[in-house]
N, C-alpha and C positions, 0 to 999 in steps of 0.2 A: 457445487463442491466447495464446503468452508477452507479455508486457509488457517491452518493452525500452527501457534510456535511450542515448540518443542525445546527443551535441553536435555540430552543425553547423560545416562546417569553412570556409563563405562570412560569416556573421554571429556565429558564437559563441553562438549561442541552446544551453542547456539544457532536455531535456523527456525525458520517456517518452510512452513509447504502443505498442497494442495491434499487433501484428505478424500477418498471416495469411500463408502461408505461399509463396502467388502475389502477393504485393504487396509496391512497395518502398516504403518509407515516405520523407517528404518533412519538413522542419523547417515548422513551424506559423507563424515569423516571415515568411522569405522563400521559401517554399516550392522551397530547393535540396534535390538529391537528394545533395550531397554532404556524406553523414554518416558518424561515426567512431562506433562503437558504444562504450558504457562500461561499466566493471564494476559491476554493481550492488550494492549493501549490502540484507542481509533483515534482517528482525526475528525475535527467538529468544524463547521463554519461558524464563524464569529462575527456580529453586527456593531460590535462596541467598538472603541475606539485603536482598540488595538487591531481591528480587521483591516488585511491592506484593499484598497481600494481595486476594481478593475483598471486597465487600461484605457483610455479612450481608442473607441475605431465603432467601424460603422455597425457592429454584432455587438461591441462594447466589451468585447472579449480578447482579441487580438491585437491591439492596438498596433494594426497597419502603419506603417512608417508613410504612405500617400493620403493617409486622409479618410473619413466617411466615404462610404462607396466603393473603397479596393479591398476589402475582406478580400482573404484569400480564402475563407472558411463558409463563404454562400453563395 
């Protein structure tokens, strides 16, 4: 099921939500069906300089406050 954003073309409400493929989705304010779909913006990872760095820890994910070896995540 994609997630799509929506604004409302009766109240002006902004929202996403979960789209299935037999149903028309409705705005959460005033529940009209008259909606304009929008383009959405993703999130990318980034390698360049502006990427923040992992943590250190022992998955290189968590950066456990004990050190290599206390993942709480393995």
């Amino acid at each position: 099921m994609p997630i799509y954003e929506y604004a409302c073309r009766d109240c002006g409400q902004q929202f996403e939500t979960l789209v299935r493929s037999d149903t028309v989705p409705e705005c959460p304010g005033c529940h009209s069906r008259q909606l304009e779909r929008q383009l959405s913006v993703f999130a990318t990872a980034s390698s360049g300089p502006e990427a923040m760095p992992l943590p250190p820890g022992a998955c290189g994910a968590c950066g456990h406050p004990d050190g290599p070896g206390s993942c709480a995540l393995q």
